[in-house]
N, C-alpha and C positions, 0 to 999 in steps of 0.2 A: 181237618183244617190244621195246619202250618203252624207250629206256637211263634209268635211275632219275634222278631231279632229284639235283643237287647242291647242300646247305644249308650257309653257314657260318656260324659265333656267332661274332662277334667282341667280345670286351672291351679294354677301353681303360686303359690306365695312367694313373695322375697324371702330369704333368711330373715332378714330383721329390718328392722325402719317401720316406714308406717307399718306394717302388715305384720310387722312382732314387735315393732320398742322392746328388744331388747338389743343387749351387747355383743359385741363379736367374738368379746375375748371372755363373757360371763363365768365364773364359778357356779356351780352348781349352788341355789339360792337353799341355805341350811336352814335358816329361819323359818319357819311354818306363817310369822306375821309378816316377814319380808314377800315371801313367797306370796301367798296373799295379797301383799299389796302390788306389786310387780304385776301379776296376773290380773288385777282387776283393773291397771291402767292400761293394758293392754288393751282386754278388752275394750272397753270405755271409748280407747283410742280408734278402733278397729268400727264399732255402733256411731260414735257420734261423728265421725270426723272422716273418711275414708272410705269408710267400706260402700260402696256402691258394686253391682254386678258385673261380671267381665260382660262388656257389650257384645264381642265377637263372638262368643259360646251362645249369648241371647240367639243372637242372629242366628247363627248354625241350628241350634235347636228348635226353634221357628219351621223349619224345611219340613214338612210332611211329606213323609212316602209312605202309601198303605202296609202296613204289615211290620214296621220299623219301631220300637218305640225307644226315645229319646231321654236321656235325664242327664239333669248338671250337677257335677260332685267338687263343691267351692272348700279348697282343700285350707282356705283360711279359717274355715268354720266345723269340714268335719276330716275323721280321715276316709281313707280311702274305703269302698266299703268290700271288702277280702271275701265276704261271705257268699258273695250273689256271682250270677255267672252272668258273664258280661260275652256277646259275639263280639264285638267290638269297643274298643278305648280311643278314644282322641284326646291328644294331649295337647293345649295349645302351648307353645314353648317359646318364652322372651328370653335374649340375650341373658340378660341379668341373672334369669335364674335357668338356665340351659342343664345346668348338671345335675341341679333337683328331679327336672324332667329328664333327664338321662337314666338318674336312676331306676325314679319310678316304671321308667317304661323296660326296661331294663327286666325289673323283677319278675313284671307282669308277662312277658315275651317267654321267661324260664317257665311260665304257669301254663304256658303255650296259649296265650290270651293274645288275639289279634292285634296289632298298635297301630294308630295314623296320626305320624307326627307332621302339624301344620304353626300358623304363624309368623312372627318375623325373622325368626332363628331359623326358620327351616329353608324363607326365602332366602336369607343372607348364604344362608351355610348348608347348603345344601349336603354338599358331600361328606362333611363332616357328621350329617345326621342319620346317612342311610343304616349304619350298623346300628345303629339303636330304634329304629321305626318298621314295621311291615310295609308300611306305607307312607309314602310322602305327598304331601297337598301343599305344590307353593302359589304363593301369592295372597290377593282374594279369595275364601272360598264361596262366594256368594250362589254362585253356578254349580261349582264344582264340588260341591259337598252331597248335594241332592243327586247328581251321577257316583259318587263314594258308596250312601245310602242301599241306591237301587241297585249298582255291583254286588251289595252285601246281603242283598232280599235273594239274587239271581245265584248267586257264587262263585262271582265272576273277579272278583277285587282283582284290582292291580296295582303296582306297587308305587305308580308312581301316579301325578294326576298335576293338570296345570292348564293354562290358556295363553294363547299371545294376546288376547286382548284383556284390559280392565272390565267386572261386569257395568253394565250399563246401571246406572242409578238411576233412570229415570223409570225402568221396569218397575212397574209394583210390587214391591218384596216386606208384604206386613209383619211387624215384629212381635210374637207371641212374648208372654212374661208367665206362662204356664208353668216352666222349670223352676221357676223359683220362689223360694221362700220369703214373704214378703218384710215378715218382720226381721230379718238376720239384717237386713239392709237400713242404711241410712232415706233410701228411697230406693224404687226401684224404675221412677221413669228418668229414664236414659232416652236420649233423641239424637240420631245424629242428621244433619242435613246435607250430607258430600262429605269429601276426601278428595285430596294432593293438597300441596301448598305451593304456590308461586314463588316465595321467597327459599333461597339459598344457602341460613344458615350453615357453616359447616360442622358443627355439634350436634346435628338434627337427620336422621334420617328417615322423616316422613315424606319429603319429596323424592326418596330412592326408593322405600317401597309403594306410596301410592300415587307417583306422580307429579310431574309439574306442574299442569292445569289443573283449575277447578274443577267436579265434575259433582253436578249438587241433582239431589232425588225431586222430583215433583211437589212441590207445594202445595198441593190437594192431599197429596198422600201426608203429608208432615202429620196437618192439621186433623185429618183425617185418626193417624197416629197419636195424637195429645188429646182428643175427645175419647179414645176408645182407653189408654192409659187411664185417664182420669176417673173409670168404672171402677179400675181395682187399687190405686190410690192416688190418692190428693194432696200428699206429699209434695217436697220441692220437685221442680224438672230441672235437670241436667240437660244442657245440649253441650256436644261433646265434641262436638269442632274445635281446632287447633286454631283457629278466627274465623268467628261468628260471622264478623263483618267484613269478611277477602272480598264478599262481591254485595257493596252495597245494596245495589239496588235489589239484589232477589233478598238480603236480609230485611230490608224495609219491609219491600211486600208481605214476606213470612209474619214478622212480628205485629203487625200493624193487622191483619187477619188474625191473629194470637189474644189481639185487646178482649175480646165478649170471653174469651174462659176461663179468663179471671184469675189465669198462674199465676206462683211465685217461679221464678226461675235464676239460675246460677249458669255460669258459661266463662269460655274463653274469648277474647278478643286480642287486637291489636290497640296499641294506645291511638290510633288514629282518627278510631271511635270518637277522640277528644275534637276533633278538628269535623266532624262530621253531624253537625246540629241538629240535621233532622233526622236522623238514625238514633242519635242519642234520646231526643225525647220520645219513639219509637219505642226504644227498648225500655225506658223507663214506665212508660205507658201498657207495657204487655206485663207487667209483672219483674223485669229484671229485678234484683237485689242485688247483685254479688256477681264480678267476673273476674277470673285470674288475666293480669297481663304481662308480658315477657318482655322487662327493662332489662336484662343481663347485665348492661352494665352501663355507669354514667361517664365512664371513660370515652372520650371518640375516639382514641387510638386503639381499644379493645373492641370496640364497635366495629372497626374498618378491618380488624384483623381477623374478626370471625365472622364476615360478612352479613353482619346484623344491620342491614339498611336502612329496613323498614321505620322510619321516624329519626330524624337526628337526637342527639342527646338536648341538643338546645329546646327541643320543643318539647322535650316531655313533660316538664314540669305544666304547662299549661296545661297540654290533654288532659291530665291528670284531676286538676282540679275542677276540668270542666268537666270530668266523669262523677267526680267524689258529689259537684253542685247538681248533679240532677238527682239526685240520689240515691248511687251507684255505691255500694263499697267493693275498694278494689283491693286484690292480692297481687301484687310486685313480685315477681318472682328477680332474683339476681343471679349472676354465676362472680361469685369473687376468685382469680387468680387465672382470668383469663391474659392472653400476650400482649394487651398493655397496661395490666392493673400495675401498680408498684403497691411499699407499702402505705403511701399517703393514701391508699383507694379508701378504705376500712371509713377515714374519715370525710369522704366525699359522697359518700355511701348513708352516713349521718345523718348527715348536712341536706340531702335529697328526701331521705326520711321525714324528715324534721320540716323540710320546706312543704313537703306534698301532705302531710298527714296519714302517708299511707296505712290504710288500716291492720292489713299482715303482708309484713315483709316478708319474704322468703331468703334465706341468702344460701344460695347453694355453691357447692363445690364443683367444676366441671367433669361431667361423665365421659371423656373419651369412648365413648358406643362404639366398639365394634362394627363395621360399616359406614360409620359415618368419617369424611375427609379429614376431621381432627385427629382420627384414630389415626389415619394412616400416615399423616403429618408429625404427629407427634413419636410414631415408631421409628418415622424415619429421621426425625430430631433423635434418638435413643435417649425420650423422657420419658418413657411411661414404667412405671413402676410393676407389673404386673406382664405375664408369659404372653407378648401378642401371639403366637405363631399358636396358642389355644384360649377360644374363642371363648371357653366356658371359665377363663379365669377370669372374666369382670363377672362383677357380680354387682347385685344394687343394693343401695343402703342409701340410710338417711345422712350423707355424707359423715361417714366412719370409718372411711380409711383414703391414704389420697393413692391416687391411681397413677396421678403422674407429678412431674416436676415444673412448676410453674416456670416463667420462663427469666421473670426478673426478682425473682425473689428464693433465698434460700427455703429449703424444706420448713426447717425447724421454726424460722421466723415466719412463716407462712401461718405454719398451723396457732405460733403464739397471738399472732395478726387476726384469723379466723375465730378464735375463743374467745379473746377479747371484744370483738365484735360482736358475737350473737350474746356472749354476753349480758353487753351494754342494751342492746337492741332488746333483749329478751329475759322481762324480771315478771313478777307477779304484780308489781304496780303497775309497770307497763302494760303488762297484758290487759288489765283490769280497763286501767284509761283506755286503749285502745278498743274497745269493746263497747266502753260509751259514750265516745266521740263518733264511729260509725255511723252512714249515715243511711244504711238500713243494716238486714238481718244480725242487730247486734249480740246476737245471744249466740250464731253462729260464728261470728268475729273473735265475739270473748273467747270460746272453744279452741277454736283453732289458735290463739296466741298462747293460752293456757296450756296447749299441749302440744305447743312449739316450746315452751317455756321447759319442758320434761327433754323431748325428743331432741335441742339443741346441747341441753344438759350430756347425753347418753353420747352426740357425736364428740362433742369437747372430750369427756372419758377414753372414746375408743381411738381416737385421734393420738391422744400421748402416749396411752399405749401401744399403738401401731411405733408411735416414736421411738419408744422407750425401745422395741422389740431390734429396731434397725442398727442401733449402736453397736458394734463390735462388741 
């Protein structure tokens, strides 16, 4: 008999931000108690707050082909493992961190170790991927990984692999949690219900790799999925949709079949939720606690310029508290220094805080991604601050360096605008109140302000030094 192929997944950390809290520009930490302490907020950071599983590696590892076996190497947690032989490595490769996985794959290719680089890097950028992969997997791999597999059983690989069409989601595709280590995670059920999104932000390119329409998986299978999860832990659920609630009515049905198992559950939504009565007590009723939603900005003139439609600025404040009164605790995420913030934004930004209660702000910097229409608007503005014409020079961070030039505000006043603000936004009394004004998971509320309260700290630091570095 045949000794079985050996497959590994490998995922890739950010340099820094959530996935290391540390600095861009660090010294080597001399201290043995500094070092220590550094290290252990990391971690802390990475267990309570963050670290969940990469879904897509689940998914792909999931695929059984006889004679194949499978393992995930979560490169946040261990390294790479040099000693074992590997027939094949799949590397999934995001934008942000593209040259990490260049590397790696890179090394392993010199070991004459097969590669197949997949994910949204590889959709976007194809060409620019092929020197560094044996194998290329664009799009979805939902389909196409299990034909990679049986190529790799046969000895048949080729080098390249794709479909004209999206897979069908409503196919039964059960998601194994076999690869993974249960306690390295903050949880490990992850749900997703569909993919594309409708809406057209231009800073977003989830409607460029999965689509315009909704395309949501069977509702028997969900359920089916949250019963069988629930065997190996009882932890929070994640559903992982970019909006829970794009299509009310199949959300109702879903959650409302969700009541008898008695979750706690965390997710994304649209503030619309606020405007949508019987969906809200829905959600509240299946266990919701906790969903992050995407205000970017209370500006309407930044609204209309980055085609953020979805809800006027006038009506947020209401959604808002009709989410916070059923009780929902909500995470606001913002982009400050989008093309109509000025610097009055910082304090209209406050003032929205302050009116909604929201539980954690988020205030982020904008990401020009790489594929996405802001990237290409803004190169062709000649604001971005980093080499468009290579793809691997963005990189992601918990906003630590700015990538481009806001449009009505100087640099320098920007970034003094930005630190001022989180700040104000972000102290350890704050934290603390906010944490027990919450009006559920407030032990996860505290958490995440508290080390928003560290990680807002580390971007202020690497921000003026990015300044500092740009002066003649």
């Amino acid at each position: 008999m045949n000794a079985p192929k050996k497959v590994l997944l490998v995922f890739i950390p950010s340099e820094s931000g959530v996935d290391g809290a540390r600095s861009l520009y660090a010294e080597p930490e001399k201290s043995p108690l500094l070092y220590w302490f550094n290290n252990s907020v990391r971690k802390l950071i990475k267990r309570s707050q963050f670290a969940i599983p990469p879904l897509s590696l689940m998914i792909l590892s999931s695929i059984g082909v006889p004679g194949v076996e499978q393992r995930l190497c979560d490169m946040r947690f261990e390294d790479f493992p040099e000693a074992e032989h590997w027939d094949l490595v799949g590397i999934s490769v995001q934008t942000g961190m593209a040259r990490k996985a260049f590397e790696l794959a890179d090394r392993l290719r010199e070991k004459k170790i097969t590669v197949a680089l997949g994910g949204a890097h590889v959709t976007l950028f194809a060409d620019s991927c092929r020197v560094h992969g044996d194998i290329l997997v664009h799009g979805e791999a939902d389909d196409l990984w299990k034909t990679v597999l049986e190529d790799l059983k046969s000895g048949n690989l080729k080098s390249e692999y794709s479909s004209e069409h999206f897979p069908d989601l409503e196919e039964p595709r059960p998601v194994s949690k076999n690869a993974l280590l249960k306690n390295r995670y903050f949880t490990t059920n992850l749900i997703q219900t569909g993919r594309g999104c409708p809406y057209n932000c231009d800073f977003c390119n989830v409607h460029v790799l999965n689509g315009r329409s909704l395309r949501r998986r069977k509702i028997d299978d969900i359920v089916d999925e949250v019963a069988r999860f629930l065997q190996h832990d009882r932890r929070i659920f994640f559903f992982v949709d970019d909006s829970i609630n794009a299509d009310p009515a199949y959300a109702e049905e879903l959650f409302r079949r969700l009541i008898p198992y008695r979750i706690s559950w965390f997710g994304q939504a649209t503030t619309m939720l606020g405007q949508q009565p019987r969906l809200l007590e829905t959600f509240a009723r299946s266990g919701c606690r906790a969903l992050l939603v995407g205000i970017e900005s209370v500006e309407p003139e930044s609204r209309d310029a980055h085609r953020k439609t979805q809800n006027r600025s006038t009506e947020l404040v209401a959604a808002i508290k009709n989410i916070r009164s059923a009780g929902i605790s909500l995470y606001g995420s913002f982009i400050y220094g989008l093309d109509g913030d000025t610097l009055d934004t910082p304090a209209a930004i406050l003032d929205f805080i302050d009116l909604t209660k929201l539980d954690v702000p988020g205030i982020n910097i904008l990401r020009p991604i790489p594929g996405t229409r802001v990237f290409d608007r803004l190169r062709e503005e000649g604001r971005l601050l980093f080499d468009p014409s290579d793809s691997t020079a963005f990189r992601y961070t918990f906003g630590q360096e700015m990538l481009y030039q806001p449009k009505n505000i100087p640099l320098d006043a920007f970034v003094e605008s930005y630190s001022k603000l989180t700040r104000e936004i972000f102290s350890t009394t704050s934290s603390i109140q906010r944490g027990l004004g919450a009006p559920s998971a407030k032990t996860a509320v505290l958490f995440f302000n508290l080390f928003y309260t560290h990680l807002y700290g580390l971007s202020r630091n690497d921000l003026h030094k990015q300044l500092a570095r740009r002066q003649p």
